[in-house]
C-alpha positions as CSV (number, residue, x, y, z in Angstrom):
1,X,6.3,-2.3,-18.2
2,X,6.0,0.4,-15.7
3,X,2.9,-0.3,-13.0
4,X,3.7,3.5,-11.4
5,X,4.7,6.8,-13.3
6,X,5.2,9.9,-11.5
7,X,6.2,12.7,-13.7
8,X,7.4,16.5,-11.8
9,X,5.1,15.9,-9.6
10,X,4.1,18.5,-7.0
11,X,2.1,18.3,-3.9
12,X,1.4,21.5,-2.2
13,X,-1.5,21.7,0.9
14,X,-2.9,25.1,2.5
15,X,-2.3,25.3,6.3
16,X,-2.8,28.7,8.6
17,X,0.3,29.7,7.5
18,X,0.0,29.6,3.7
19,X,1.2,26.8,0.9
20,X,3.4,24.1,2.1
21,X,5.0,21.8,-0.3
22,X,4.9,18.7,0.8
23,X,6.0,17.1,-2.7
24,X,8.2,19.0,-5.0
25,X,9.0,17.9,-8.5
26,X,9.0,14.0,-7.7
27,X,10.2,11.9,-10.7
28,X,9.5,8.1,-10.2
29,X,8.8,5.5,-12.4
30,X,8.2,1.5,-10.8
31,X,8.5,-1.5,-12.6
32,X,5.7,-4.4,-12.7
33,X,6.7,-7.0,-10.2
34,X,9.5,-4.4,-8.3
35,X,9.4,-4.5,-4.6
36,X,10.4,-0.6,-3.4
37,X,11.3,0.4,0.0
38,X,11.0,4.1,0.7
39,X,12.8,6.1,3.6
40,X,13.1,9.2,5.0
41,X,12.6,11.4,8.2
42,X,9.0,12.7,9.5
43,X,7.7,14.9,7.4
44,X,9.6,13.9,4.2
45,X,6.9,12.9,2.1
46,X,6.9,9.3,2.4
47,X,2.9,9.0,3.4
48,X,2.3,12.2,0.7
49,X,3.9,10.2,-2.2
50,X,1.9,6.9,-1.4
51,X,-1.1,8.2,-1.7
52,X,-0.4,10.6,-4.5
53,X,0.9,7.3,-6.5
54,X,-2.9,5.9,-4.7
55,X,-5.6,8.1,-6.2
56,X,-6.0,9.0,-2.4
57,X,-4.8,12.5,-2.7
58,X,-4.6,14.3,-6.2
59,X,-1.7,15.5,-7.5
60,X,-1.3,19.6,-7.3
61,X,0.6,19.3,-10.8
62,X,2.4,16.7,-12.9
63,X,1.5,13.5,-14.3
64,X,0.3,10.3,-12.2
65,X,-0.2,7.3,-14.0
66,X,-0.6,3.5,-12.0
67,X,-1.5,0.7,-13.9
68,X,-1.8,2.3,-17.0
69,X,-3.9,4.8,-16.8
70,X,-3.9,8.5,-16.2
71,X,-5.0,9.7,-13.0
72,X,-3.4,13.2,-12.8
73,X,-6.9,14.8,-13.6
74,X,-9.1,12.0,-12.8
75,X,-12.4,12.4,-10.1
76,X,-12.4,10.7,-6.9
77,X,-14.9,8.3,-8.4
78,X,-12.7,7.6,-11.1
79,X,-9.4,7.2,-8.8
80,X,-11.6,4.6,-6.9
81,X,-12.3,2.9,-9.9
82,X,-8.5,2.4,-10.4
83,X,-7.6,1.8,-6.7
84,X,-10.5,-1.5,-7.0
85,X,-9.8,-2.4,-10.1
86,X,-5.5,-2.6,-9.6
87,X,-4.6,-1.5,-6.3
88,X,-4.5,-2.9,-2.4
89,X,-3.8,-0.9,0.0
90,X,-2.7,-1.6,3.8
91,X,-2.6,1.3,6.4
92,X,-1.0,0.8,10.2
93,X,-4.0,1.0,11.6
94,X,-6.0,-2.1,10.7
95,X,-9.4,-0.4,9.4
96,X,-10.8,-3.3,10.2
97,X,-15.1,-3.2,10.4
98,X,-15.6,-4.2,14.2
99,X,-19.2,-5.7,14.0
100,X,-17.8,-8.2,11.1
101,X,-15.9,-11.7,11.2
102,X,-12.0,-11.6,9.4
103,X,-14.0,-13.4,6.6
104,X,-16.5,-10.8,5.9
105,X,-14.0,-8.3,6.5
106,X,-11.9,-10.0,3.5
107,X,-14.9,-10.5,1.5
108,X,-16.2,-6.9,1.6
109,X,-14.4,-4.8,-1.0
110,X,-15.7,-7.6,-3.5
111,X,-19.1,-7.5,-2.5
112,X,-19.0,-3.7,-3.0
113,X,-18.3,-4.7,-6.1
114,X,-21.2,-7.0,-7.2
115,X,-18.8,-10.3,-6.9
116,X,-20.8,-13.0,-6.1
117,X,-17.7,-15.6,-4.9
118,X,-16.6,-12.9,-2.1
119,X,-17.0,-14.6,0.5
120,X,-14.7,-18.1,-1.3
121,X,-12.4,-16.1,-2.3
122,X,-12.4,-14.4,1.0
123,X,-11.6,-17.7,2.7
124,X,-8.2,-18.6,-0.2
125,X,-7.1,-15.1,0.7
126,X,-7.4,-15.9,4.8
127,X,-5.7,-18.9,4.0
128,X,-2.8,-17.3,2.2
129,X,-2.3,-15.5,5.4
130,X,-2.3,-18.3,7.5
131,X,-5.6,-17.4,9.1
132,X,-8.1,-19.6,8.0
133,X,-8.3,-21.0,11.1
134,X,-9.4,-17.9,12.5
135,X,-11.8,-16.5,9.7
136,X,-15.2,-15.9,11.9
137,X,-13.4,-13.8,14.8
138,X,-13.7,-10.8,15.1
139,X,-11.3,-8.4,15.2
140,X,-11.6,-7.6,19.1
141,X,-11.2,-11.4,19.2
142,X,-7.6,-11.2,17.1
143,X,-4.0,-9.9,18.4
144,X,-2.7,-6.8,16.3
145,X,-0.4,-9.3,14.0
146,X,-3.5,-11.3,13.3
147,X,-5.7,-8.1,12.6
148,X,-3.0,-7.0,10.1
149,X,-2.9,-10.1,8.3
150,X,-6.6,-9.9,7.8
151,X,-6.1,-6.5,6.4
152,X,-3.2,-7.9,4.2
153,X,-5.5,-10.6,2.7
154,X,-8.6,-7.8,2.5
155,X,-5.5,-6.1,0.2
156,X,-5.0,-9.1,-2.0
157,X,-8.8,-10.5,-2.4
158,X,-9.4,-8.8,-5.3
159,X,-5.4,-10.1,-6.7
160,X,-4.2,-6.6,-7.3
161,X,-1.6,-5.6,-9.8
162,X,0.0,-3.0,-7.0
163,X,0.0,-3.6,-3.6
164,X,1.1,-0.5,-1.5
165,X,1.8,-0.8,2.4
166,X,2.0,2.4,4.4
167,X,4.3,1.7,7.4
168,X,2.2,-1.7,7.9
169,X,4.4,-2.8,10.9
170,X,4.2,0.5,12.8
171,X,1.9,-0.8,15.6
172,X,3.2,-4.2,16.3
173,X,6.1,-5.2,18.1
174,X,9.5,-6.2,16.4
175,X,8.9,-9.9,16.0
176,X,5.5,-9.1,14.6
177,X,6.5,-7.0,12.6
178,X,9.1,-8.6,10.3
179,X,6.7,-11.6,10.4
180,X,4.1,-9.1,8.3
181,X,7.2,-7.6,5.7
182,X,8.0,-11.5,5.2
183,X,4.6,-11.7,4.2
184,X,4.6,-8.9,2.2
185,X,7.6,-9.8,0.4
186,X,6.5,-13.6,-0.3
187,X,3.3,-12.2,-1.5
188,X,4.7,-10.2,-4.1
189,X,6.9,-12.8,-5.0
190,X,4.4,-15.1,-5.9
191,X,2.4,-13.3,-7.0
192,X,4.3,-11.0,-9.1
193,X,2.9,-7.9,-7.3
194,X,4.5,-4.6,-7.3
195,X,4.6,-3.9,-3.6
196,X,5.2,-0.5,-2.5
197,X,6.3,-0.2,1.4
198,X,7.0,3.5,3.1
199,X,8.4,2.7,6.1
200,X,11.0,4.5,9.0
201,X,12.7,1.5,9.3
202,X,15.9,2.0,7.1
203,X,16.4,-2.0,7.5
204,X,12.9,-3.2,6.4
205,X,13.5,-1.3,3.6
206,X,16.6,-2.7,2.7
207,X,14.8,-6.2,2.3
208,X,13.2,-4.8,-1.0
209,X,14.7,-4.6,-4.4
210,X,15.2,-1.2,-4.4
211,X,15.1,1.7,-1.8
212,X,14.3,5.5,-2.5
213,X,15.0,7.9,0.0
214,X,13.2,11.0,0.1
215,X,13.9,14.4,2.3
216,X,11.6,17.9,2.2
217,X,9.5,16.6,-0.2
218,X,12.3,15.0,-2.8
219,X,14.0,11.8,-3.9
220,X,17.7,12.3,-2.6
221,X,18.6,8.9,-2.9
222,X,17.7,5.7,-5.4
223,X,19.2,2.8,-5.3
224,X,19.2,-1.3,-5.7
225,X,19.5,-3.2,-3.0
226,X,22.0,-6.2,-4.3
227,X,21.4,-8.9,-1.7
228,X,17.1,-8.5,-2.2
């Protein structure tokens, strides 16, 4: 069963200079439980087709559907709906809430949602981290590999079906930084998440199942990746 469905899709954005096509007829299905690596120079479309596949920018044409349903025409209210209900999402900046602990931190895209466990939940997620220890810092109080793995367990709190990762490693060093795709990997692993990572890094991508390559706003290149 396919978690992500991307049929001739376009993306095309205004700018001072007229239409520019960031995405241009992008065909991409991804299975439930695939881990996918995707490549490609600045300016490619790597960012674009993450959050096109998100609910976080609308498609210009085509047909998106993520977890099943349709979101090719969908509101922003409705996207959001999805992106709570089957997605998590982690950016390279932290987006962490500076006047809250790494627990409430966690805990607050359930509250938003009425759950009344947040904050227990909030705590197994920490601990699946392996930052329990550290759940009532705050993140002024945490190094940049520790305020990631708060946003990775803020990702997983709610146990999504998709898990995307926009180049989650970008502002930590090398050491760091494989230590959070690890992570990543062993989450979706266990967990039998599809995990979705854009990345520069041609060899981080290489540790997923599968690696799609994009250049001016295509795929040029999709293939398995036989030792992942």
């Amino acid at each position: 069963m396919s978690s992500i469905r991307l049929e001739h899709v376009q993306l095309t954005l205004t700018s001072r200079a007229g239409p520019v096509a960031i995405l241009q007829d992008v065909d991409l299905t991804i299975e439930d439980g695939e881990t996918v690596g995707i490549v490609g120079p600045s300016g490619s479309g790597k960012s674009s087709l993450l959050m096109v596949a998100a609910g976080l920018e609308p498609a210009t044409s085509g047909q998106v559907v993520v977890a099943g349903r349709d979101i090719s025409r969908a509101n922003e209210n409705d996207r959001a709906i999805v992106r709570s209900q089957a997605m998590g999402i982690v950016f390279q900046s932290f987006h962490l809430m500076p006047t809250m602990t790494a627990r409430e931190n966690v805990a607050l895209p359930l509250e938003l949602r009425g759950a009344s466990d947040g904050l227990e939940r909030a705590d197994r997620a920490l601990n699946e981290v392996g930052l329990g220890h550290r759940r009532e810092h705050f993140p002024a109080e945490l190094s940049g590999g520790e305020q990631q793995r708060v946003a990775i367990a803020r990702a997983i709190v709610g146990q999504p079906r998709i898990l995307f990762a926009d180049e989650p490693t970008g502002n930590l060093d090398q050491r760091t930084g494989q230590e959070i795709i690890e992570l990543l990997l062993r989450i979706g692993a266990e967990h039998g998440t599809t995990l979705v990572l854009v990345t520069h890094d041609a060899a981080l991508a290489r540790r997923c199942q599968r690696q799609i390559t994009l250049g001016d706003g295509r795929i040029v290149k999709d293939e398995r990746i036989a030792s992942a």
